[in-house]
VOKOL-652220 format. One line per field, with one value per atom (N, C-alpha, C): residue number from 0; residue in three letters; atom name; x, y, z. Coordinates in steps of 0.2 Angstrom, whole numbers, plus 2048, in hexadecimal, padded with zeros to 3 digits. Example, Ala and Ser with C-alpha at 12.3 -4.5 7.8 and 13.67 -1.06 7.14 Angstrom:
<recs>
k <- (0/0/0/1/1/1) $
r <- (ALA/ALA/ALA/SER/SER/SER) $
a <- (N/CA/C/N/CA/C) $
u <- (842/83E/842/840/844/840) $
v <- (7E4/7EA/7F0/7F5/7FB/800) $
w <- (827/827/827/823/824/827) $
</recs>
This chain:
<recs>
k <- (0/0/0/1/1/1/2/2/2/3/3/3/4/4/4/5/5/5/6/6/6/7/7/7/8/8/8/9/9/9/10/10/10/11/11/11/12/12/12/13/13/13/14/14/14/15/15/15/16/16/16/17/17/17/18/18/18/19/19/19/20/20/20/21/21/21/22/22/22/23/23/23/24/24/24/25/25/25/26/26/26/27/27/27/28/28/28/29/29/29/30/30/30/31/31/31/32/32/32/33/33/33/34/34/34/35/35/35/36/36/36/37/37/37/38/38/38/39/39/39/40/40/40/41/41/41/42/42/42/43/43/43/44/44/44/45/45/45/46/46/46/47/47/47/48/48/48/49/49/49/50/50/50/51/51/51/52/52/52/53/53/53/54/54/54/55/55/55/56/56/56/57/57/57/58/58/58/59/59/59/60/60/60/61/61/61/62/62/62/63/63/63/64/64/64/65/65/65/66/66/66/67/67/67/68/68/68/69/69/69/70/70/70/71/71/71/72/72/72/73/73/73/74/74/74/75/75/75/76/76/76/77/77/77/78/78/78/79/79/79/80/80/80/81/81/81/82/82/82/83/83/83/84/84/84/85/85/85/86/86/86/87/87/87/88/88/88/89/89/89/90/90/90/91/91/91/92/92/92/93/93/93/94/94/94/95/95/95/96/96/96/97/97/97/98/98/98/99/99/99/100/100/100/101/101/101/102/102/102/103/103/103/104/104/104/105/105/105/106/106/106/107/107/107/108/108/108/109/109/109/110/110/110/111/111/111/112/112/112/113/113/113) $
r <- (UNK/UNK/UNK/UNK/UNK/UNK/UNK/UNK/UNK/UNK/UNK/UNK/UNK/UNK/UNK/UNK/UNK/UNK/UNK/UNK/UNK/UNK/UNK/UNK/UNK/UNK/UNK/UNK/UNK/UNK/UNK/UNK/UNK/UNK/UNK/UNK/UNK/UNK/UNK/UNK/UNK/UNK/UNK/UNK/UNK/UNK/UNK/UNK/UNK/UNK/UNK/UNK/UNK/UNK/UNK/UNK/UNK/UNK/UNK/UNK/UNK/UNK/UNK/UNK/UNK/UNK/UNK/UNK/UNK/UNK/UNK/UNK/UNK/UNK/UNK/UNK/UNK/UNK/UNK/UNK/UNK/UNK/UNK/UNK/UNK/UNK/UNK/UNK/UNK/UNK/UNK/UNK/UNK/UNK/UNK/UNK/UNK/UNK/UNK/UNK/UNK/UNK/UNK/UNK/UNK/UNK/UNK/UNK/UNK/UNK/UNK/UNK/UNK/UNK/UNK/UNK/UNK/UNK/UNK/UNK/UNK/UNK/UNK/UNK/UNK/UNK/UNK/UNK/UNK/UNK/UNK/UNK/UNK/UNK/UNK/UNK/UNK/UNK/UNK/UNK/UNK/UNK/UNK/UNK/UNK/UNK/UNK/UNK/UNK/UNK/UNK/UNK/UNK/UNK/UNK/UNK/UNK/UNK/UNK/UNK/UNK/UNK/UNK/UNK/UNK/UNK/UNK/UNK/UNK/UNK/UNK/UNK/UNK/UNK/UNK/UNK/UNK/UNK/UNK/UNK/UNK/UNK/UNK/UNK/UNK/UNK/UNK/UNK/UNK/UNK/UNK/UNK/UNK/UNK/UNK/UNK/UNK/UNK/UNK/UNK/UNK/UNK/UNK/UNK/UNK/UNK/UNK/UNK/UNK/UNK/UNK/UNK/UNK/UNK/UNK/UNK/UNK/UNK/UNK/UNK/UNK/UNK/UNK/UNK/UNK/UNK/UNK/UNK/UNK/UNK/UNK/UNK/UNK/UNK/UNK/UNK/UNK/UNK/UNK/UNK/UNK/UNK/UNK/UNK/UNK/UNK/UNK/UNK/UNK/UNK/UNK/UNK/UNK/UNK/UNK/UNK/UNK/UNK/UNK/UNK/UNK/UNK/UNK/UNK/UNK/UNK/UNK/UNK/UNK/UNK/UNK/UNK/UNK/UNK/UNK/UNK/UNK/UNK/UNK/UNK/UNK/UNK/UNK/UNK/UNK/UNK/UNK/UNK/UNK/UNK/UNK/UNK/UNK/UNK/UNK/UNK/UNK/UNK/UNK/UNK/UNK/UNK/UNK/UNK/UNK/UNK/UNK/UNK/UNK/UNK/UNK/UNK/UNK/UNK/UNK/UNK/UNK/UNK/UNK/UNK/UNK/UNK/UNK/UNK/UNK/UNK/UNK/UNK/UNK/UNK/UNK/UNK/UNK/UNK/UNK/UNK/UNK/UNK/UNK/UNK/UNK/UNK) $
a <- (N/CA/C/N/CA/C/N/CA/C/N/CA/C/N/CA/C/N/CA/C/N/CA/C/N/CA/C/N/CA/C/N/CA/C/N/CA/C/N/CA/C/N/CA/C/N/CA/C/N/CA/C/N/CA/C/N/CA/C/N/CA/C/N/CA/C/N/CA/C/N/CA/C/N/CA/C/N/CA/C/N/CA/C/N/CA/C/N/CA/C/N/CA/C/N/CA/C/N/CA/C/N/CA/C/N/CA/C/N/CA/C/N/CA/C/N/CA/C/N/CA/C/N/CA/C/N/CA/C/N/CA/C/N/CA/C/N/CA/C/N/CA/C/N/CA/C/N/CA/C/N/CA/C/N/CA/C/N/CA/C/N/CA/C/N/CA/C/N/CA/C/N/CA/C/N/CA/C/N/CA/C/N/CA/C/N/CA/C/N/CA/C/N/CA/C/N/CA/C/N/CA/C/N/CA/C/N/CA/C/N/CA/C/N/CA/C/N/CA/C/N/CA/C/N/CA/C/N/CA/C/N/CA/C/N/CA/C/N/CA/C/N/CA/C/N/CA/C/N/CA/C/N/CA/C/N/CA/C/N/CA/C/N/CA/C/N/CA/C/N/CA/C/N/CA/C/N/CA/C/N/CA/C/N/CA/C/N/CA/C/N/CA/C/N/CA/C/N/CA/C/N/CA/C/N/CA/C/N/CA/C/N/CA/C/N/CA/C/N/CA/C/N/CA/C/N/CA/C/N/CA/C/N/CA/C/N/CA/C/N/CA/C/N/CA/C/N/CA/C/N/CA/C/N/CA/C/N/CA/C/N/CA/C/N/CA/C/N/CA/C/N/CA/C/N/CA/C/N/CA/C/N/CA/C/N/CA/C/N/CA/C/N/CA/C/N/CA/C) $
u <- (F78/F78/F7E/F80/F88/F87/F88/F8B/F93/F8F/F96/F9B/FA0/FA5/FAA/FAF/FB4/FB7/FBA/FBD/FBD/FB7/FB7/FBC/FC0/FC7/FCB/FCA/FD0/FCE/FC5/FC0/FC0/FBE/FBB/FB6/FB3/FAB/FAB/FA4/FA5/F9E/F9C/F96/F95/F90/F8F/F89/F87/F81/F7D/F79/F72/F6E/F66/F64/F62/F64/F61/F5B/F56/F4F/F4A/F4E/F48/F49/F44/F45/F49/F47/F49/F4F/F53/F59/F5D/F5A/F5D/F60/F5A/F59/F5C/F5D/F64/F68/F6B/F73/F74/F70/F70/F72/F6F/F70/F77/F77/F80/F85/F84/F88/F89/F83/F82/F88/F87/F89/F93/F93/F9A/F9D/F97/F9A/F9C/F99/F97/F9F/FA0/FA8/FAD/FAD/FB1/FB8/FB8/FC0/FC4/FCA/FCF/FD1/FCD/FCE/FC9/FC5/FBE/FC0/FBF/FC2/FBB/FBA/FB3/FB1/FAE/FAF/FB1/FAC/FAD/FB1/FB5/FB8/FBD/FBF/FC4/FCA/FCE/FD4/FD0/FD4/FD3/FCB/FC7/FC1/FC1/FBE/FBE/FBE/FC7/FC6/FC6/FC3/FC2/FB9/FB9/FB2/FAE/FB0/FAB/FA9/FAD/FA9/FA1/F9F/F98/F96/F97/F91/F8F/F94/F94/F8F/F90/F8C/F85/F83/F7B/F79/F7E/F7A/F77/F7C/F7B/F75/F74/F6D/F67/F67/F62/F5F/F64/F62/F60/F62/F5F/F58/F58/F50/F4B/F4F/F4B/F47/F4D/F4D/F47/F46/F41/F3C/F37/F31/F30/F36/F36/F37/F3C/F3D/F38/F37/F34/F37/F3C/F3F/F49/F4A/F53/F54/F56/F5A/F58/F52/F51/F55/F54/F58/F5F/F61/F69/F69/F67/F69/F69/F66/F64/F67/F6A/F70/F75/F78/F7F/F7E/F7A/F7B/F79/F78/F78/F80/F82/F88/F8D/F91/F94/F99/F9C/FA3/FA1/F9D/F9A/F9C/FA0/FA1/F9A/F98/F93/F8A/F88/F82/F7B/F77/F72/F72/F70/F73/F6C/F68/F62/F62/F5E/F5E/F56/F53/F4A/F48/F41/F3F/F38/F38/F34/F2D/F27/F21/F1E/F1E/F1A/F1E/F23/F29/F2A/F25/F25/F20/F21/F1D/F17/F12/F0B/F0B/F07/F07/F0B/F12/F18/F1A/F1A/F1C/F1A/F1A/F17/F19) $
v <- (B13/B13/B10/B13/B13/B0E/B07/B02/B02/AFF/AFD/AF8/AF9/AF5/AF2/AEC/AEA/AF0/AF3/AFA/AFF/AFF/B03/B01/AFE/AFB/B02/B05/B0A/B10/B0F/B18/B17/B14/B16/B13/B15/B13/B12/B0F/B0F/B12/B14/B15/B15/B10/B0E/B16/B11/B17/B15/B1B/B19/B1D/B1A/B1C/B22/B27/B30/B2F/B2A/B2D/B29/B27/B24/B29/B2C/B30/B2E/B25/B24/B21/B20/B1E/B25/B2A/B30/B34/B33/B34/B31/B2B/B27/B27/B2B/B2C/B32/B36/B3B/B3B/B35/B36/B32/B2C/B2C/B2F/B35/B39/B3D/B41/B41/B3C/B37/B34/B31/B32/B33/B3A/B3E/B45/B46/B42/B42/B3F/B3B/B35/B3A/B42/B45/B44/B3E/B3C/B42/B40/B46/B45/B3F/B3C/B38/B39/B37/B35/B2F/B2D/B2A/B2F/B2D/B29/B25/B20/B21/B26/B29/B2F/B30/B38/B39/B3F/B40/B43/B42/B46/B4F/B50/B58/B58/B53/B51/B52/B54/B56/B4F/B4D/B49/B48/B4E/B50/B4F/B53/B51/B58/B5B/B5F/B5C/B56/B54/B51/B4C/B4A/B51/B55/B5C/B5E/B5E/B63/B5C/B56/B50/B4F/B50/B53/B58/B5D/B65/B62/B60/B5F/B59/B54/B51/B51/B57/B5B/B60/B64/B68/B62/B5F/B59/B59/B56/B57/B5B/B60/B67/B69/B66/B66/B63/B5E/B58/B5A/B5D/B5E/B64/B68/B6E/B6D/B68/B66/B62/B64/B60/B5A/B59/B53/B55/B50/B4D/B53/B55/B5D/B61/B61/B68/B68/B61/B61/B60/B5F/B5C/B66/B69/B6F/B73/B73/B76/B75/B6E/B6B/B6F/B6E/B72/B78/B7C/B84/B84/B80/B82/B7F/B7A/B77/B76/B7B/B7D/B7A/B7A/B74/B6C/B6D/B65/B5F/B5B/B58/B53/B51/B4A/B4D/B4A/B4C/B49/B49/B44/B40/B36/B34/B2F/B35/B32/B35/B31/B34/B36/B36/B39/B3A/B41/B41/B3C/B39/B36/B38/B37/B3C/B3E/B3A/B3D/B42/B43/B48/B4D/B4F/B54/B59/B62/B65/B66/B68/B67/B6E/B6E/B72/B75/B76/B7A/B77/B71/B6D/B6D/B6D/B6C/B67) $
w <- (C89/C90/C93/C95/C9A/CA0/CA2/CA6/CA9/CAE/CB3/CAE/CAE/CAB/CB0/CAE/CB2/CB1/CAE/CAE/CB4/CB7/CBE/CC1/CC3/CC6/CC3/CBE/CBE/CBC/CC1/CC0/CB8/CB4/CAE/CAD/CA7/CA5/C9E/C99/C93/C93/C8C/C8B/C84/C80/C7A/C77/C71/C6D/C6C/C6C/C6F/C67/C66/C62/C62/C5D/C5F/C5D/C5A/C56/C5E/C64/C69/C6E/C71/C77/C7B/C7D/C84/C83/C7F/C7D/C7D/C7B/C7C/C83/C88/C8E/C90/C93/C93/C90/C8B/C8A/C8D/C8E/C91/C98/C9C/CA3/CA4/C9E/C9F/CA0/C9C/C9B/CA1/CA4/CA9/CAE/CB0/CB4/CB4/CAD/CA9/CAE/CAB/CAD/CB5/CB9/CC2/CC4/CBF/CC1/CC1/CBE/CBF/CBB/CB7/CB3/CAF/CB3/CAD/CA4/CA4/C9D/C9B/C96/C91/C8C/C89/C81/C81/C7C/C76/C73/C6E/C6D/C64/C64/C5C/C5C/C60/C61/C5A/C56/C53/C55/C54/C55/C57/C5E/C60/C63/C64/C65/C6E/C72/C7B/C7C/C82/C84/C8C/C8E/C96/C98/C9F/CA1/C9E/C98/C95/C92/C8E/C88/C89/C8F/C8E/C90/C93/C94/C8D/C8A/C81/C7D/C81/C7B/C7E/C85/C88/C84/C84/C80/C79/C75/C70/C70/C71/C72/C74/C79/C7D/C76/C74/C6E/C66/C66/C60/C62/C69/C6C/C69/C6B/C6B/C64/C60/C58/C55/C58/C53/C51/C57/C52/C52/C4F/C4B/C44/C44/C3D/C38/C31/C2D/C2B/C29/C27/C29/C27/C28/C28/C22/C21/C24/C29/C2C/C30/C35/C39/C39/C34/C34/C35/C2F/C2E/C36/C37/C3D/C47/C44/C4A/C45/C41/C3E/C3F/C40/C41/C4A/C4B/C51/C55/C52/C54/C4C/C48/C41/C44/C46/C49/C49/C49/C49/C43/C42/C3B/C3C/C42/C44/C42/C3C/C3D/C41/C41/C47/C46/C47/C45/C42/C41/C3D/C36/C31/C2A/C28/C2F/C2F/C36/C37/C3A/C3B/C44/C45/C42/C3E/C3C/C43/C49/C4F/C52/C51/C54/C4F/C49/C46/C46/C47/C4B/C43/C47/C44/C40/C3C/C35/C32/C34/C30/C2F/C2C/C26/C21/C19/C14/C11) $
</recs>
């Protein structure tokens, strides 16, 4: 969740990591970013970014998408793998996997799992 910082003295913001396996930690990075995205900045430094990694205000759009779709995924997936699998083909540029190594069981859809 993204706070005000003494930083704002030079228009910027920070925003830490939030846990992917809780909705409302998820939802709240979400509207961080969002709110990242509303400041309009000509330069975004990530916290975990790589080299050649978006450092303008595309990048929190592209890290909502991506979150929003993890969403989407959970209770599709049976276990880790499905999901890892199934973020990577939808996002195959991606070096970052979710940042969970298991699906919640209540967040797994009902009888297509074996």
């Amino acid at each position: 969740q993204c706070k005000d910082t003494d930083l704002k003295e030079v228009e910027s913001d920070k925003c830490g990591d939030s846990d992917m396996l809780k909705l409302t930690p998820r939802a709240e990075w979400i509207r961080g970013l969002e709110q990242i995205q509303a400041l309009k900045s000509s330069i975004i430094i990530p916290g975990h970014a790589l080299p050649g990694d978006l450092t303008d205000d595309e990048a929190p759009a592209l890290t909502a998408a991506y979150l929003r779709e993890f969403e989407a995924q959970i209770p599709l997936a049976c276990n880790s793998a499905d999901l890892i699998a199934a973020m990577q083909k939808k996002y195959p540029a991606s070096k970052t996997s979710p940042a969970s190594n298991s699906v919640p069981r209540s967040s797994r859809s009902k009888g297509s799992c074996s």
